[in-house]
C-alpha positions as YAML, in Angstrom:
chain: A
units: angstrom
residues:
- id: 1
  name: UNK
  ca: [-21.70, -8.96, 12.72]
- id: 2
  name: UNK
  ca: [-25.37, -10.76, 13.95]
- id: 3
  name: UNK
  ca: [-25.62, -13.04, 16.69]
- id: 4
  name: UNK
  ca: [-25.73, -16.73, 16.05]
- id: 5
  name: UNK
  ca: [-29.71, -18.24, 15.32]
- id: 6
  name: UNK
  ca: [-28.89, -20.46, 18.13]
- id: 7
  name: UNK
  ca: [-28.25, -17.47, 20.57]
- id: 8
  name: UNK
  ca: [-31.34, -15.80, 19.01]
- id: 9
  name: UNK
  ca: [-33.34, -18.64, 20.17]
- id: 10
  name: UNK
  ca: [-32.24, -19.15, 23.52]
- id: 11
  name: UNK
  ca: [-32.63, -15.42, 24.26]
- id: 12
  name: UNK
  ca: [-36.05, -15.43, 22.79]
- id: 13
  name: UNK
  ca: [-36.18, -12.26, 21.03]
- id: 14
  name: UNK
  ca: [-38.91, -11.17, 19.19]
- id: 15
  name: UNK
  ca: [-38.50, -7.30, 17.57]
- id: 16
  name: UNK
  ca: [-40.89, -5.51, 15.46]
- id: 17
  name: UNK
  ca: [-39.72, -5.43, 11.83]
- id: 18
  name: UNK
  ca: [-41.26, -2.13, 10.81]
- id: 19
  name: UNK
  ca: [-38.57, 0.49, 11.34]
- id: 20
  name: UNK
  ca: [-37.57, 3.79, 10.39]
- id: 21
  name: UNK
  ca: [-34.87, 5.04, 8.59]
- id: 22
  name: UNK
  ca: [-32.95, 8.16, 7.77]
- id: 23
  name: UNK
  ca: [-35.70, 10.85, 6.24]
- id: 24
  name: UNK
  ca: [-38.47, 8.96, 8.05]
- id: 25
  name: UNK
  ca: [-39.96, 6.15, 5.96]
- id: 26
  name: UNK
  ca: [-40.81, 3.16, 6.40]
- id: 27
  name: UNK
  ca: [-38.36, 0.46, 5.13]
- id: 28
  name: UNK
  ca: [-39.11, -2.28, 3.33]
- id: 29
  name: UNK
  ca: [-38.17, -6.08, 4.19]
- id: 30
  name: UNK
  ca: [-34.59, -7.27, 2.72]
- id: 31
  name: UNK
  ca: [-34.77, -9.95, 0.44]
- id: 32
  name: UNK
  ca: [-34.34, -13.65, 1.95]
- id: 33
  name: UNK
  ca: [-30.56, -13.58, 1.17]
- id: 34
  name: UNK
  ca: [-27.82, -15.74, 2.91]
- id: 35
  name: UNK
  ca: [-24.47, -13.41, 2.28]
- id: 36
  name: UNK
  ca: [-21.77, -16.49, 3.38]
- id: 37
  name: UNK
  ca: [-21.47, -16.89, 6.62]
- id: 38
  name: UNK
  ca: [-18.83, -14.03, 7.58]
- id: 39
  name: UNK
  ca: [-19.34, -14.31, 11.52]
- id: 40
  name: UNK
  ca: [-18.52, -16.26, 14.38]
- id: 41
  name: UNK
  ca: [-21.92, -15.40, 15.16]
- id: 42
  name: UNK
  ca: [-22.82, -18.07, 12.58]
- id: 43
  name: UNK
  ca: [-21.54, -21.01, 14.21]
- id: 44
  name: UNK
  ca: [-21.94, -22.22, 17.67]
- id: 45
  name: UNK
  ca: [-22.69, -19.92, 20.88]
- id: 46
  name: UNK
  ca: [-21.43, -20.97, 24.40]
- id: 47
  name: UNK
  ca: [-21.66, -18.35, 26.05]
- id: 48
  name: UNK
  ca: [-25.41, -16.67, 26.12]
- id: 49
  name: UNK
  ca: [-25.72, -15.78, 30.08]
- id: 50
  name: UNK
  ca: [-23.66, -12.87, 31.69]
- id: 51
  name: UNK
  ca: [-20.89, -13.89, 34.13]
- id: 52
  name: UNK
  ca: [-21.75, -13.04, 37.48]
- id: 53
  name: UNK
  ca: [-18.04, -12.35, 38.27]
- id: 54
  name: UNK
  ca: [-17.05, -9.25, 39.27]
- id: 55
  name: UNK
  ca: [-15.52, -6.88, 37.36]
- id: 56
  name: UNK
  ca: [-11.71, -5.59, 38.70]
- id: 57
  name: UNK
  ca: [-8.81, -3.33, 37.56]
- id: 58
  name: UNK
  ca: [-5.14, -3.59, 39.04]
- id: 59
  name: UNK
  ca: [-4.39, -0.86, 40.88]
- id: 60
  name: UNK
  ca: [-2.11, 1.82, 39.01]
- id: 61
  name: UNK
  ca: [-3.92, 0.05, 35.01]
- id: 62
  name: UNK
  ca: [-5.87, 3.98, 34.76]
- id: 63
  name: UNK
  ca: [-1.96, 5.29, 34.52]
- id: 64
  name: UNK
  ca: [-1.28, 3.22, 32.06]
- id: 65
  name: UNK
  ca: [-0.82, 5.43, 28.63]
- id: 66
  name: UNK
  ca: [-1.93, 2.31, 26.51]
- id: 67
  name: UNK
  ca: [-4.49, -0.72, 27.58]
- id: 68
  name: UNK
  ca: [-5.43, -3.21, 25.09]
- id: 69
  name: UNK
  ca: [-9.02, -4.49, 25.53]
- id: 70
  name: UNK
  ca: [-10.12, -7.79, 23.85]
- id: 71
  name: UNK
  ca: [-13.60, -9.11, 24.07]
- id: 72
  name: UNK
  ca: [-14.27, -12.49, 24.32]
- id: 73
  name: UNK
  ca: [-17.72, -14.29, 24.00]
- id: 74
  name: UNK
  ca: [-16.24, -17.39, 24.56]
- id: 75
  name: UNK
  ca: [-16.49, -16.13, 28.13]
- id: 76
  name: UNK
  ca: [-18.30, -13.73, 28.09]
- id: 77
  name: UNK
  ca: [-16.06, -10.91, 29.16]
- id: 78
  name: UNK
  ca: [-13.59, -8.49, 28.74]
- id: 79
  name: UNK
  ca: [-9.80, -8.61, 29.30]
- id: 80
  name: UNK
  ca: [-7.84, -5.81, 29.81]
- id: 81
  name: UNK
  ca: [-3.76, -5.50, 28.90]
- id: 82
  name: UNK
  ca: [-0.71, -3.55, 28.99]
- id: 83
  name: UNK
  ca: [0.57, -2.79, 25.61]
- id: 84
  name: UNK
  ca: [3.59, -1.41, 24.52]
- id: 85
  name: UNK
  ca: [4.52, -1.05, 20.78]
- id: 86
  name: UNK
  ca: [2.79, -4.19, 19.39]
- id: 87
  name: UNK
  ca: [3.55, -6.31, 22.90]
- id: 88
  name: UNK
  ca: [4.16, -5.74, 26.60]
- id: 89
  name: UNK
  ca: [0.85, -7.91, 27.47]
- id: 90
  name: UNK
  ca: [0.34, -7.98, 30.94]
- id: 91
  name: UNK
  ca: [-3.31, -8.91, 32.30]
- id: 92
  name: UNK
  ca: [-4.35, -6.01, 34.28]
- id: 93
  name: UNK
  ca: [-8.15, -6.55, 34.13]
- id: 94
  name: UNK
  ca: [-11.56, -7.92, 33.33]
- id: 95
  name: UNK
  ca: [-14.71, -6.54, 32.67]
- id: 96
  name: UNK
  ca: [-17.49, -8.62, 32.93]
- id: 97
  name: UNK
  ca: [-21.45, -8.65, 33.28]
- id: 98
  name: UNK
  ca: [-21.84, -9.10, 29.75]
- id: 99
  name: UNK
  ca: [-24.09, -11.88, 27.70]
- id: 100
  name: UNK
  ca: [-22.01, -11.28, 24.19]
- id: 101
  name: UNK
  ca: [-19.33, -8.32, 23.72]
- id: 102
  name: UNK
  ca: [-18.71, -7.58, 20.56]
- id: 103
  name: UNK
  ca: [-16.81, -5.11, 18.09]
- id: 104
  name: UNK
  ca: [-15.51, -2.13, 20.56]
- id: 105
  name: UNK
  ca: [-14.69, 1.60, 19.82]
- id: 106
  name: UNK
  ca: [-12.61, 4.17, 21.73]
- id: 107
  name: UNK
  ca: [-13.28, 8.15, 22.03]
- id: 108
  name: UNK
  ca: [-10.28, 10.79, 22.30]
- id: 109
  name: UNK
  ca: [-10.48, 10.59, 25.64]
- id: 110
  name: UNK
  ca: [-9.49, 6.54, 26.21]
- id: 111
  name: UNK
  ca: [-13.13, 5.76, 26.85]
- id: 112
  name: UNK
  ca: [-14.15, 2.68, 25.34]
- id: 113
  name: UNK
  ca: [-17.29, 1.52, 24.18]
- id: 114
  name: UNK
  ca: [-18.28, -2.01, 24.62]
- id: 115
  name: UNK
  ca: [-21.59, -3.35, 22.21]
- id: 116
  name: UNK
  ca: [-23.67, -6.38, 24.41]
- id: 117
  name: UNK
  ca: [-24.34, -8.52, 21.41]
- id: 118
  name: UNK
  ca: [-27.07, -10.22, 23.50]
- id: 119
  name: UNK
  ca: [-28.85, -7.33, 24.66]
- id: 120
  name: UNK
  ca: [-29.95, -3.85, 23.34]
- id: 121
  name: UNK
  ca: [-26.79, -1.85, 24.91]
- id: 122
  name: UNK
  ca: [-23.61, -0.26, 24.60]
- id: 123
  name: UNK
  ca: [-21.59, 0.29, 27.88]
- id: 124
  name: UNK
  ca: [-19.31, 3.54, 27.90]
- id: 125
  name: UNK
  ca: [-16.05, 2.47, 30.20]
- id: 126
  name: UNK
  ca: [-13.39, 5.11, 31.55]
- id: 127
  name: UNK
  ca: [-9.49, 4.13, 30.67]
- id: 128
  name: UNK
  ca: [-9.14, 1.51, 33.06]
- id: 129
  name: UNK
  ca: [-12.18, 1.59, 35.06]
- id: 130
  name: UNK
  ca: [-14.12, -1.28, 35.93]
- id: 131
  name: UNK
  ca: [-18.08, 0.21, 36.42]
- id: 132
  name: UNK
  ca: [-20.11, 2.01, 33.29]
- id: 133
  name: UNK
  ca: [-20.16, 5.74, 33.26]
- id: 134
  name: UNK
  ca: [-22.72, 5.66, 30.79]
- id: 135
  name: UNK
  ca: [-25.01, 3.31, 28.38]
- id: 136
  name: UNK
  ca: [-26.63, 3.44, 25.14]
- id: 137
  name: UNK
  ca: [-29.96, 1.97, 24.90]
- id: 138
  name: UNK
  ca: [-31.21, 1.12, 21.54]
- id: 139
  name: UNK
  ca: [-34.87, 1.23, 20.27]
- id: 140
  name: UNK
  ca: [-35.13, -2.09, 19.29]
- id: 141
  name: UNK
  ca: [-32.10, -4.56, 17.78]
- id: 142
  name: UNK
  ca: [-28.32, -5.57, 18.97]
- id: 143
  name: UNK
  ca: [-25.66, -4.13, 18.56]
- id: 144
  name: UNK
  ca: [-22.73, -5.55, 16.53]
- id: 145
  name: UNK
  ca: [-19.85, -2.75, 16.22]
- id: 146
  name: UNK
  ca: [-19.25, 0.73, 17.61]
- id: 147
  name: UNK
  ca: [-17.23, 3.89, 16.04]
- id: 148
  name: UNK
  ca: [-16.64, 6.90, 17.91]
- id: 149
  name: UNK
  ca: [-16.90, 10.45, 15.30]
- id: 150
  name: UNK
  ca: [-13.56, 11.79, 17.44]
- id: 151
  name: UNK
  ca: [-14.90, 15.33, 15.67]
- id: 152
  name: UNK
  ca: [-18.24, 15.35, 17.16]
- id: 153
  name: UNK
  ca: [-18.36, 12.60, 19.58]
- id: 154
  name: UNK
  ca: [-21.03, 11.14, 18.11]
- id: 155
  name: UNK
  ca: [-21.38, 7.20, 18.20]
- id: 156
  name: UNK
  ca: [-22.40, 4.90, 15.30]
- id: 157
  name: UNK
  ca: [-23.81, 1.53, 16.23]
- id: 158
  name: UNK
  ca: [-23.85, -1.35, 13.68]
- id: 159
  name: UNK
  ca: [-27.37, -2.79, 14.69]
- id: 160
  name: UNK
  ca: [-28.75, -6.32, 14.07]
- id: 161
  name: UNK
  ca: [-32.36, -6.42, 13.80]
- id: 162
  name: UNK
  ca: [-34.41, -10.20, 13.83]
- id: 163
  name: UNK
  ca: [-37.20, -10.50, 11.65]
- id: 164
  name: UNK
  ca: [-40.79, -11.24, 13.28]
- id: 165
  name: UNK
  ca: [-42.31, -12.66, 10.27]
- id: 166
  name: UNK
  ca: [-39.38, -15.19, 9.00]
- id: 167
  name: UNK
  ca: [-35.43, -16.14, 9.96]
- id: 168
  name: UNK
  ca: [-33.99, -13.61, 8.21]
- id: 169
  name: UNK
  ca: [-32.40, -10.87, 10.59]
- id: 170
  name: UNK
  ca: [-31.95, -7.46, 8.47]
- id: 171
  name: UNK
  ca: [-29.72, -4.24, 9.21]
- id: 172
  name: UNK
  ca: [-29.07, -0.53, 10.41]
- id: 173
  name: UNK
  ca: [-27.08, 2.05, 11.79]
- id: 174
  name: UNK
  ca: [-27.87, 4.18, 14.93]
- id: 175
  name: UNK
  ca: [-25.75, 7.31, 15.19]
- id: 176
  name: UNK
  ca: [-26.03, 8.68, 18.97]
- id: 177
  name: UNK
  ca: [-25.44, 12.54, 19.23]
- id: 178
  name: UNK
  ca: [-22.50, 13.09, 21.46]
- id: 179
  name: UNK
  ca: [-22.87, 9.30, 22.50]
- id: 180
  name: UNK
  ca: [-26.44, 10.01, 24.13]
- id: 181
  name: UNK
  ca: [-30.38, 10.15, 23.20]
- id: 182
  name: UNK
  ca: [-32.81, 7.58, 21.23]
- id: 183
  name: UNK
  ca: [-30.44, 7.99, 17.82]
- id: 184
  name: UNK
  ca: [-30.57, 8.65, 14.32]
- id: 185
  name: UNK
  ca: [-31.49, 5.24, 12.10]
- id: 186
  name: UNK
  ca: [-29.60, 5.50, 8.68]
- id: 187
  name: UNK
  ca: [-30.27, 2.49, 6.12]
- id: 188
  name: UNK
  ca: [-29.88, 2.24, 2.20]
- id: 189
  name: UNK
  ca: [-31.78, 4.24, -0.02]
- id: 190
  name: UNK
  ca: [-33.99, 1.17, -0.68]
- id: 191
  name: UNK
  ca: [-34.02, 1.20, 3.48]
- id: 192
  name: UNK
  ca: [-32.88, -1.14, 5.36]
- id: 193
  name: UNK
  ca: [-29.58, -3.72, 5.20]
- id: 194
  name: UNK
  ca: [-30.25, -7.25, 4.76]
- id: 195
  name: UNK
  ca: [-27.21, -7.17, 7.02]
- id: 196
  name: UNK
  ca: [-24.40, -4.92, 8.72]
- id: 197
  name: UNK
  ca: [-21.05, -5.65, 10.15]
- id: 198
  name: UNK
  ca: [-18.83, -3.00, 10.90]
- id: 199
  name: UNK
  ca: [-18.37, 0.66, 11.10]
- id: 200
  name: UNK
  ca: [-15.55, 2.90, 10.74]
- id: 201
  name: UNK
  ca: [-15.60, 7.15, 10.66]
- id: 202
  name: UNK
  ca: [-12.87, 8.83, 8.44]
- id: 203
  name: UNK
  ca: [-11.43, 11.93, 10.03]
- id: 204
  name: UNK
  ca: [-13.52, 14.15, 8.05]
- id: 205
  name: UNK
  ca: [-16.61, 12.84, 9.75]
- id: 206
  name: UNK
  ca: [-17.79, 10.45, 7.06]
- id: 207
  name: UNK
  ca: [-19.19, 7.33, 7.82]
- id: 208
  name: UNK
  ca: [-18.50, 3.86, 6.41]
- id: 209
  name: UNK
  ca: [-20.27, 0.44, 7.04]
- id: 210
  name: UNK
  ca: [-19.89, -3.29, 5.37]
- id: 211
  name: UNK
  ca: [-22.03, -5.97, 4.74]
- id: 212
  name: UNK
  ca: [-24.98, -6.68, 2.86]
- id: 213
  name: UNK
  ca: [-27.64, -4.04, 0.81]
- id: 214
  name: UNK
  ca: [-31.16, -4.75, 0.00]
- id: 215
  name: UNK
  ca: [-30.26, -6.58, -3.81]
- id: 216
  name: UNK
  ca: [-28.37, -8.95, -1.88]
- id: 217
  name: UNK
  ca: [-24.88, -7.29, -2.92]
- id: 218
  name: UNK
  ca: [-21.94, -7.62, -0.46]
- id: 219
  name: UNK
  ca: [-20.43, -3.96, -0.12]
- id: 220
  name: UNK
  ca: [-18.79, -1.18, 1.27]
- id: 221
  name: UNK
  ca: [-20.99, 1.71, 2.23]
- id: 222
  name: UNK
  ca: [-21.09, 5.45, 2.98]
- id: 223
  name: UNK
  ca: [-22.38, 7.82, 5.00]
- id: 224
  name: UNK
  ca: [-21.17, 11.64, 4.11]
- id: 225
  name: UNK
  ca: [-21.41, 13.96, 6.41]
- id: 226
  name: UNK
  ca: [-24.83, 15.45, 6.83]
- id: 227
  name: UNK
  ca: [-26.21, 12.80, 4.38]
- id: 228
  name: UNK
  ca: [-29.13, 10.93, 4.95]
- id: 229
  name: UNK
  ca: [-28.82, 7.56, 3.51]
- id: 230
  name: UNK
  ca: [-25.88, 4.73, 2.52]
- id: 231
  name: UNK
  ca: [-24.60, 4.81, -0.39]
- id: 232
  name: UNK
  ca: [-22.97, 1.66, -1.74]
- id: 233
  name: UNK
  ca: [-19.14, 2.23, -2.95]
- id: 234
  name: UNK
  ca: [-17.68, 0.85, -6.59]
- id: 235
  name: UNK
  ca: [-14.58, -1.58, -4.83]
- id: 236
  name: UNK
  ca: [-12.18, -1.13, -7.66]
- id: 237
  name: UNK
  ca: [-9.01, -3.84, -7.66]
- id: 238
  name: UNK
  ca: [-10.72, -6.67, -5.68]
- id: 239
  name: UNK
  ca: [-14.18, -8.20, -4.62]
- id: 240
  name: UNK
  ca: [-15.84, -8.18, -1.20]
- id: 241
  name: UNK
  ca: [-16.77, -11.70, -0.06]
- id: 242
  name: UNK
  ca: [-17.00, -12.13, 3.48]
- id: 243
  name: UNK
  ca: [-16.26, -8.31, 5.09]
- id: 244
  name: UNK
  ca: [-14.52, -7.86, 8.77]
- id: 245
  name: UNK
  ca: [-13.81, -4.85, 10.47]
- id: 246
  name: UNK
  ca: [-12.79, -1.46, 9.13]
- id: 247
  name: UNK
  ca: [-10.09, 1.01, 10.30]
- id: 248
  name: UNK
  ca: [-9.26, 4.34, 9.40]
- id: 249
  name: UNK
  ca: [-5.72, 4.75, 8.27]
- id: 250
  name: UNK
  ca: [-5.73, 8.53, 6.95]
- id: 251
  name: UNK
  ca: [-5.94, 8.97, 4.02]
- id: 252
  name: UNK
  ca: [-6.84, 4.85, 3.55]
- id: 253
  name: UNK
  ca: [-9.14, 2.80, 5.10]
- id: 254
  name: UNK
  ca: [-8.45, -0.80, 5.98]
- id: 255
  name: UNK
  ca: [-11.26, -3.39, 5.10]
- id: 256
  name: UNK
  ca: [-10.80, -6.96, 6.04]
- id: 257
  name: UNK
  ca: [-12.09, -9.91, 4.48]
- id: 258
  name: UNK
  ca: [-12.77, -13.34, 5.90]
- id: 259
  name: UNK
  ca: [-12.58, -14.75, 2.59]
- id: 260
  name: UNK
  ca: [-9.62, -12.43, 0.89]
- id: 261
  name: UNK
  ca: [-8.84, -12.72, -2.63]
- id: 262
  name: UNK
  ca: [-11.00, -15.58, -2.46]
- id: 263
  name: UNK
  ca: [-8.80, -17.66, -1.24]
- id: 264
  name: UNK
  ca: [-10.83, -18.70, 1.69]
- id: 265
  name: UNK
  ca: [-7.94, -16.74, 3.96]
- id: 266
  name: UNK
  ca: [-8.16, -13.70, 5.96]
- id: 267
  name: UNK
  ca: [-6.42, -10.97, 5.52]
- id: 268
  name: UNK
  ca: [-7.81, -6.70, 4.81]
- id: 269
  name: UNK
  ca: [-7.73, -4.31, 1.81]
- id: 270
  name: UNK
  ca: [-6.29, -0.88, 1.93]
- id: 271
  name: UNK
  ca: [-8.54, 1.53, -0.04]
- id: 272
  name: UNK
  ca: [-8.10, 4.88, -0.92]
- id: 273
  name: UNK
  ca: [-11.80, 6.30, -1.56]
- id: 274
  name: UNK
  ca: [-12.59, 8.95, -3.72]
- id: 275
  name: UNK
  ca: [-15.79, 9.76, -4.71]
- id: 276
  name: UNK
  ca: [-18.26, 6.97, -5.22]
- id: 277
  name: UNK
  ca: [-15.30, 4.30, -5.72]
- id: 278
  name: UNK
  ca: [-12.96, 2.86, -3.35]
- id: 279
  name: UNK
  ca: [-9.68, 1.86, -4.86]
- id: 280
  name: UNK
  ca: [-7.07, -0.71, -3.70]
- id: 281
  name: UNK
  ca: [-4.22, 0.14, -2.92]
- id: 282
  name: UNK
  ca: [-2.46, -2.13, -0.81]
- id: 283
  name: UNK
  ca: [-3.07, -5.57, 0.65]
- id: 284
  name: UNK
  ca: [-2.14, -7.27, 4.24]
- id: 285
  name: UNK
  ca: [-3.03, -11.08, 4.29]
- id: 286
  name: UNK
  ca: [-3.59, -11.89, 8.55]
- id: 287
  name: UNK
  ca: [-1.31, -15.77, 7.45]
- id: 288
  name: UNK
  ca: [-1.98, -18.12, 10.45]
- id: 289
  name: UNK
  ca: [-6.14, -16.33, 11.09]
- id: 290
  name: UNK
  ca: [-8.79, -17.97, 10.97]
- id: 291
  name: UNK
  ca: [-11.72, -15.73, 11.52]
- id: 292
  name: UNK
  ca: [-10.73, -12.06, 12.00]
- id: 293
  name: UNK
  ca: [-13.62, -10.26, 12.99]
- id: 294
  name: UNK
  ca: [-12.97, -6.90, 15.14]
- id: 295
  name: UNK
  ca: [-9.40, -6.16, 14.65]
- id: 296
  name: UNK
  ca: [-7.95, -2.60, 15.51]
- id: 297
  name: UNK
  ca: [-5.10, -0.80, 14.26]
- id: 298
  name: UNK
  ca: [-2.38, 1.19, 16.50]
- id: 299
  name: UNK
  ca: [0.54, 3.02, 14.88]
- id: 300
  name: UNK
  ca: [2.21, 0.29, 12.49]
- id: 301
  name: UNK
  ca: [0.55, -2.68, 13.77]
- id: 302
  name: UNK
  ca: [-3.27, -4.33, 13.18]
- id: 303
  name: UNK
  ca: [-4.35, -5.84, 16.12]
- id: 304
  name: UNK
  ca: [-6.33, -9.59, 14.89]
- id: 305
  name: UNK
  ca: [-8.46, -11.85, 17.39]
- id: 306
  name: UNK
  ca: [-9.10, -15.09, 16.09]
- id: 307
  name: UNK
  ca: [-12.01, -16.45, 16.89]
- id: 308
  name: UNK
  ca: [-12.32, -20.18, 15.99]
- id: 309
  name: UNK
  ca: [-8.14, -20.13, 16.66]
- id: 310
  name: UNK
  ca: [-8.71, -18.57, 20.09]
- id: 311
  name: UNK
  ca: [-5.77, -16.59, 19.89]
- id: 312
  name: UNK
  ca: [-4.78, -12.80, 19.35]
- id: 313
  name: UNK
  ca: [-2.28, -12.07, 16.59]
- id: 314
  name: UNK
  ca: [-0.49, -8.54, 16.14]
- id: 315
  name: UNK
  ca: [0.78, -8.44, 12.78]
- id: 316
  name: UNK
  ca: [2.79, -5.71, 11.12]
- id: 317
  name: UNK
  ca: [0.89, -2.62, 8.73]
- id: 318
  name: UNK
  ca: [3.26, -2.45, 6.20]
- id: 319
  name: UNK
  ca: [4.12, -6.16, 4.95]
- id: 320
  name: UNK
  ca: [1.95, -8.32, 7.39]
- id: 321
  name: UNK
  ca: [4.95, -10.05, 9.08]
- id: 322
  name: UNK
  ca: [3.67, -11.56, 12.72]
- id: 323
  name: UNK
  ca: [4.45, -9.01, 15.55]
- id: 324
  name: UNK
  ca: [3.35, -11.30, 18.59]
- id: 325
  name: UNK
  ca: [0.60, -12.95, 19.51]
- id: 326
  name: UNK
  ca: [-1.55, -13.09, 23.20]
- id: 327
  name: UNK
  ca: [-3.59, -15.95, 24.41]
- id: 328
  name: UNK
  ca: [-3.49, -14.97, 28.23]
- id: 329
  name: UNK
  ca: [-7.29, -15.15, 29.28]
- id: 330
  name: UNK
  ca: [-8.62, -15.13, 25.87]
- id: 331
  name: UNK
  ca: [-11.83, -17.05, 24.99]
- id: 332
  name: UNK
  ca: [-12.94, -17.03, 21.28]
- id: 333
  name: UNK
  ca: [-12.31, -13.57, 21.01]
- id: 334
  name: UNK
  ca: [-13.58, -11.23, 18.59]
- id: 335
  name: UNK
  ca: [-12.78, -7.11, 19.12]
- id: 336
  name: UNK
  ca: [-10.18, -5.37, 19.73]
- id: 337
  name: UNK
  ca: [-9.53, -1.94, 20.70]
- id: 338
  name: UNK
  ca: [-6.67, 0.44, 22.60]
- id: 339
  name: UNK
  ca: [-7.28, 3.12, 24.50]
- id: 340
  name: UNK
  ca: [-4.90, 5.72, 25.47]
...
């Protein structure tokens, strides 16, 4: 996901747009290509200056076995919940000192990584703890979406990069060994995204992104293991319009769409990838969403903020039926992520 022009202004960013990717070279500029608008990034931003509230935790939230975190630009914040089995949501805490929190990712442990949108960070937080244990600084960019390599520990970072030269932002992926260091840059073979969302790790330690290659083609992407560079996946049984988040559903992943079937509704494919092609094989329409960005699946439920409805939706895995819903402290939210 990128961060809205108007946000980009009022921070005043200006990055270098020569970067390096994968083997070393240098990457090219991406195309002037406008992929559709898939972000709430795209719209209006409220909320560009941290809250100077101070984070807190109810007493006794650490013991909780499952907390539900949402982040919410709207606020600029993070709530924390009680969750139990698709509901149970009691406000136990919120996390704050952020300009934009974005798509979040969780280790084996419970810790859960929260990507500043409006700065060059990633804050590591314990299961219910309310101060950083540790931070991710990235070379240049912001970060858009996390995902945690649960064998290695190693953290990917969806990364928006502005352009210096002209208004068109372009893409990569920072892998962090063990969640530390400067980071490993991975792009296209061509180099860099024009764009990228989301990012999702398989249990075999490969590596899958969305959003937007260097010919302008919305896509799913790979990473193998050990590889160097993004490859772009054949989607066989649907086409990619406007991609959301992905989950890992072994042996499937889960790739949402802001514009599924092209209906101009939201809702995620399930794909079954083998090889070089990614094939559907189920479908779960998010009825009542409006913009599903960072959703997060637990057990037989997808978790689904809604931004521009400013509500959070739990809907079932198997046929999409409407589980609950949560609008206690939420404010335009966009991830969502459980930690246990």
């Amino acid at each position: 996901m990128h961060l809205l022009k108007s946000l980009r202004v009022a921070l005043g960013l200006v990055i270098s747009s020569a970067i390096v990717v994968g083997c070393g070279s240098s990457s090219p500029q991406p195309s002037p290509v406008e992929p559709g608008l898939p972000f709430a990034f795209r719209s209006n931003v409220s909320a560009v200056h941290p809250s100077r509230e101070k984070s807190w935790m109810l007493p006794g939230a650490q013991k909780q076995s499952n907390l539900l975190y949402i982040s919410n630009p709207g606020s600029s914040d993070v709530t924390v919940y009680t969750y139990l089995n698709g509901g149970g949501f009691t406000l136990v805490g919120t996390l704050t000192g952020f300009s934009f929190p974005a798509g979040m990712c969780t280790d084996k442990t419970g810790n859960v990584w929260i990507p500043d949108g409006g700065s060059a960070t990633i804050n590591e937080y314990a299961h219910g703890g309310t101060m950083p244990i540790a931070q991710i600084h990235l070379h240049a960019g912001h970060p858009d979406d996390c995902a945690v390599d649960t064998n290695t520990g190693n953290v990917a970072v969806a990364v928006y990069i502005p352009n210096q030269k002209d208004s068109y932002p372009y893409g990569i992926v920072d892998v962090f060994i063990n969640g530390q260091g400067k980071g490993i840059r991975y792009g296209t073979a061509e180099g860099a995204f024009t764009e990228v969302y989301f990012v999702a790790y398989d249990n075999q330690g490969n590596l899958y992104a969305d959003g937007v290659d260097y010919d302008g083609i919305t896509a799913l992407f790979e990473l193998p293991k050990g590889g160097n560079v993004f490859t772009r996946l054949i989607l066989s049984g649907a086409t990619l319009y406007s991609p959301s988040a992905i989950n890992w559903i072994k042996p499937t992943l889960l790739l949402g769409d802001q514009n599924f079937q092209g209906q101009g509704t939201n809702g995620a494919y399930k794909l079954l990838v083998s090889g070089s092609t990614a094939t559907v094989v189920g479908t779960l329409p998010f009825n009542g969403t409006q913009q599903a960005n960072g959703f997060w699946r637990r057990a037989g439920n997808v978790i689904v903020p809604d931004y521009t409805g400013n509500i959070v939706r739990v809907y079932n895995l198997s046929d999409g039926s409407l589980v609950s819903t949560l609008t206690n402290g939420i404010s335009s939210p966009f991830g969502a992520v459980i930690s246990q």
